[in-house]
C-alpha positions as CSV (number, residue, x, y, z in Angstrom):
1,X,-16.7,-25.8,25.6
2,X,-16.2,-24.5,21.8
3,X,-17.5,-21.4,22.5
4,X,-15.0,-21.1,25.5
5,X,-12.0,-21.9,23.7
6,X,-12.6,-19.5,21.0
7,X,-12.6,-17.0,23.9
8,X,-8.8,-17.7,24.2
9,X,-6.7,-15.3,21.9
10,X,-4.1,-18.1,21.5
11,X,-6.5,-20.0,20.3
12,X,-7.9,-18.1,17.4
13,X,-4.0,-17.2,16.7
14,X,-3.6,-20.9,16.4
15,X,-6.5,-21.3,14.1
16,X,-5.3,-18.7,11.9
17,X,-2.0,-20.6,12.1
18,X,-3.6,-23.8,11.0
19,X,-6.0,-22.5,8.4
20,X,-2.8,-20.8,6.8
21,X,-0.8,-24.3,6.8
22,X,-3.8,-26.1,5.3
23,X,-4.5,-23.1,2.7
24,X,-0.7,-23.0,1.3
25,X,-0.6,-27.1,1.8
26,X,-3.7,-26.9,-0.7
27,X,-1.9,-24.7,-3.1
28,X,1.6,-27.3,-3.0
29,X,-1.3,-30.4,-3.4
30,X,-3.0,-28.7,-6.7
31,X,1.1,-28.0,-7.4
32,X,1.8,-31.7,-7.3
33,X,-1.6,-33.1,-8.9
34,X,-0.3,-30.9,-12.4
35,X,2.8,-32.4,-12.4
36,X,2.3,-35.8,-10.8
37,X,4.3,-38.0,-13.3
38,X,7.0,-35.3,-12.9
39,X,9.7,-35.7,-10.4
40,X,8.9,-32.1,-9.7
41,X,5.8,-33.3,-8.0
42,X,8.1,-34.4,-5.0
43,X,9.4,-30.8,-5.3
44,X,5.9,-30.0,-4.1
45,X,5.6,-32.6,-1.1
46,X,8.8,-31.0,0.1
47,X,7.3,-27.8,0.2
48,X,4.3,-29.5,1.5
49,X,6.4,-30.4,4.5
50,X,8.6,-27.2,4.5
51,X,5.1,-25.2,5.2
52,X,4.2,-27.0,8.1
53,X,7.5,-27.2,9.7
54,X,7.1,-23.2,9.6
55,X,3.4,-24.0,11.0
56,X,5.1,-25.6,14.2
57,X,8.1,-23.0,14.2
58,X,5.4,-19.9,14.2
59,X,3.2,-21.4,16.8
60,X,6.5,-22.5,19.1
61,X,8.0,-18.0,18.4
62,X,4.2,-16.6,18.7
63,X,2.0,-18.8,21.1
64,X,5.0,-20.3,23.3
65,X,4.0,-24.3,22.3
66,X,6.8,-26.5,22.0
67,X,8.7,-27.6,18.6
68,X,7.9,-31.9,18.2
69,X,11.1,-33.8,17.9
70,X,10.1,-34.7,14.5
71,X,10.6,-31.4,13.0
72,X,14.1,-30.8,12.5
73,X,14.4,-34.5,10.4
74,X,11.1,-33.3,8.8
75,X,12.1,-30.0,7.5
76,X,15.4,-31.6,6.4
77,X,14.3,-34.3,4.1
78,X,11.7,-31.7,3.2
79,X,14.9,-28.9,1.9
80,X,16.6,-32.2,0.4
81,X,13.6,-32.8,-1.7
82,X,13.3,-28.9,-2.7
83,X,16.9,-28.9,-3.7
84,X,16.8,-32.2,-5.8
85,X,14.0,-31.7,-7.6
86,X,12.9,-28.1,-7.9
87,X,14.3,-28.1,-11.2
88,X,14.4,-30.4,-14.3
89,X,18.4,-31.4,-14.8
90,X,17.9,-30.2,-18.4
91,X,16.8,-27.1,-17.5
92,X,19.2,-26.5,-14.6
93,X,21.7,-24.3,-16.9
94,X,18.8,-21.5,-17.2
95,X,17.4,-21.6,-13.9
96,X,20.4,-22.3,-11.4
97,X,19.1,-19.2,-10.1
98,X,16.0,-20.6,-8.0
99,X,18.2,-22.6,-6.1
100,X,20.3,-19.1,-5.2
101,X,17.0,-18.3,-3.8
102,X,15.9,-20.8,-1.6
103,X,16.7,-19.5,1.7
104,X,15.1,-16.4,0.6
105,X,12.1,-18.5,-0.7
106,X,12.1,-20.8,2.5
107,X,11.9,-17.1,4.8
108,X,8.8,-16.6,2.4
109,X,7.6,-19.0,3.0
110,X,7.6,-18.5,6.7
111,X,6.6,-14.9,6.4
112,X,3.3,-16.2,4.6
113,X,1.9,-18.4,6.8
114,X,2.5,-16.3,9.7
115,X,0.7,-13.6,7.3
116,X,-2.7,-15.5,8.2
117,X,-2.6,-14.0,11.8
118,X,-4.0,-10.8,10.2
119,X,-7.2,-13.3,10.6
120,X,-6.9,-12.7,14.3
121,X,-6.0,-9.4,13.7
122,X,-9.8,-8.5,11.8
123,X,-11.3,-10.6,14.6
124,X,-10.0,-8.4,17.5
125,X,-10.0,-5.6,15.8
126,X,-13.6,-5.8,16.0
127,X,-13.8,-7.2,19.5
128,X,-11.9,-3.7,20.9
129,X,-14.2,-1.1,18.3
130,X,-17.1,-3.1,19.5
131,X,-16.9,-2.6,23.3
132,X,-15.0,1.2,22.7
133,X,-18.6,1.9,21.8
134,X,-20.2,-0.1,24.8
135,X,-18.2,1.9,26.9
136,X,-18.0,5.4,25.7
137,X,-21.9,5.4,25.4
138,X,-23.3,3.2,28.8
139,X,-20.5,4.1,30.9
140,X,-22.1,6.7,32.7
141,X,-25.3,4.9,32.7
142,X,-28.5,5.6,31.2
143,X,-31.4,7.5,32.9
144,X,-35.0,8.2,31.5
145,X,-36.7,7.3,28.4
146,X,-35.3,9.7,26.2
147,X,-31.5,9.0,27.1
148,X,-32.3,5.4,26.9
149,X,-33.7,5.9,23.2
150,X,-30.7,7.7,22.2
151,X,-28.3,5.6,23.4
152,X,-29.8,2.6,22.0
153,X,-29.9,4.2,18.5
154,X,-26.1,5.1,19.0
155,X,-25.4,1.9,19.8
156,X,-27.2,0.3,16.6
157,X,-25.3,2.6,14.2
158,X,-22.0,2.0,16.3
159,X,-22.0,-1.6,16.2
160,X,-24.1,-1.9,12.3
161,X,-20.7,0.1,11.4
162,X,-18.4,-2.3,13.1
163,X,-20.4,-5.4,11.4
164,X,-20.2,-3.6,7.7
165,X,-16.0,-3.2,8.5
166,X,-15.7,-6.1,9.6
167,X,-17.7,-7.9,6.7
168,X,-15.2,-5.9,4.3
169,X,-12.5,-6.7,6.5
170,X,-12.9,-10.2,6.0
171,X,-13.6,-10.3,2.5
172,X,-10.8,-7.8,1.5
173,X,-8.1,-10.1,3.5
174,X,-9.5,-13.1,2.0
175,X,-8.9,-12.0,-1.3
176,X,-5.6,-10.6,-0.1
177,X,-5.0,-14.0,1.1
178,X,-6.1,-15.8,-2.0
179,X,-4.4,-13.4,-4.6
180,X,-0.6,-13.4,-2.7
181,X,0.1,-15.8,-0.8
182,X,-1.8,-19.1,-2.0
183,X,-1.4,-17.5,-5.8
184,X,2.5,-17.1,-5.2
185,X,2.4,-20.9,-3.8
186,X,0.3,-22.4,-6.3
187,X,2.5,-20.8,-9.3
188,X,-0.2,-18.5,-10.5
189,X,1.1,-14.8,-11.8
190,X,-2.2,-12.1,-12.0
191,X,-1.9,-10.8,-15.4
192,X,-4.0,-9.5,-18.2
193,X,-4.4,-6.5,-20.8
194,X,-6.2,-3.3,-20.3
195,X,-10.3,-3.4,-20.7
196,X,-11.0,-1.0,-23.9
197,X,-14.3,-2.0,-25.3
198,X,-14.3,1.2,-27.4
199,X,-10.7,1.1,-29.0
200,X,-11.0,1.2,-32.5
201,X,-9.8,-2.1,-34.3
202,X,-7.9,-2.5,-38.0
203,X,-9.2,-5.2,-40.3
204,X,-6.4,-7.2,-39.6
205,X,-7.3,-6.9,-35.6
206,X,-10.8,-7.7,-36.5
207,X,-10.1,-10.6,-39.0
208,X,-8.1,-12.5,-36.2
209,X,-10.6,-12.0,-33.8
């Protein structure tokens, strides 16, 4: 029965869907846990509820399944808790800005769950390169020995290449994955300084180090 519904495209698009909602709802959670005796932290539980209205919303535009009632109220108190305590009242002179942004940061937030279909993507990707090569090389059938050798050894370097792309497939859009989107939800900006183990150093360089 698993094996069967894994079979179904919508399926796996639905997965992708749902491992996306969990992954950014992780990012919001570790979010909230840093701040919990802030009121920012409910900040973070509207998010929370922000990302899986757009869960229901993508798999309503991309797989046809019907919106729940619940929603609309959800993603309201969820916009209401955003706008209310996104930002510290103190600090709302210098940062008035993010609340500018929030339709812009509410369609990003969309656009980055729905970025988890490229999950899908890898997965049938390597579906259609794996039976291009079935095709091209047994569609005329095989006859004798010799022919049978060959195309068996063309078919182990077909589909050893598709199992080495697709193991850097998945590891190069799970980092993609990581470092954007659940980085830009969790608050966490890549930065760092250039890697020059043989720059010369002053005294007063070495001194503080």
């Amino acid at each position: 029965m698993t094996v069967a519904w894994l079979k179904d495209g919508n399926n796996i698009m639905f997965l992708s869907f749902l491992l996306g909602a969990i992954h950014l709802t992780l990012a919001h959670l570790w979010n909230a846990m840093r701040i919990w005796n802030s009121p920012r932290m409910l900040a973070q539980l509207g998010w929370i509820g922000s990302t899986w209205t757009m869960f229901f919303v993508a798999c309503s535009f991309v797989l046809g399944q019907p919106m729940p009632g619940w929603l609309a109220p959800l993603f309201i108190v969820s916009v209401v808790l955003i706008v209310l305590f996104m930002t510290a009242p103190r600090d709302l002179k210098g940062e008035w800005f993010n609340h500018v942004m929030l339709p812009l940061n509410l369609v990003s937030n969309f656009v980055d769950l729905v970025s988890y279909i490229r999950l899908f993507a890898v997965g049938a990707a390597s579906y259609t390169v794996a039976n291009s090569f079935n095709t091209m090389i047994l569609a005329g059938g095989v006859k004798g020995i010799v022919a049978g050798l060959i195309a068996a050894l063309l078919l182990f370097a077909g589909h050893a290449l598709n199992i080495l792309l697709c193991v850097m497939g998945v590891l190069v859009h799970g980092v993609r994955l990581i470092t954007l989107e659940f980085s830009s939800h969790s608050g966490i900006s890549w930065a760092g300084f250039a890697y020059k183990p043989f720059r010369r150093l002053d005294a007063e360089q070495t001194a503080e180090d």
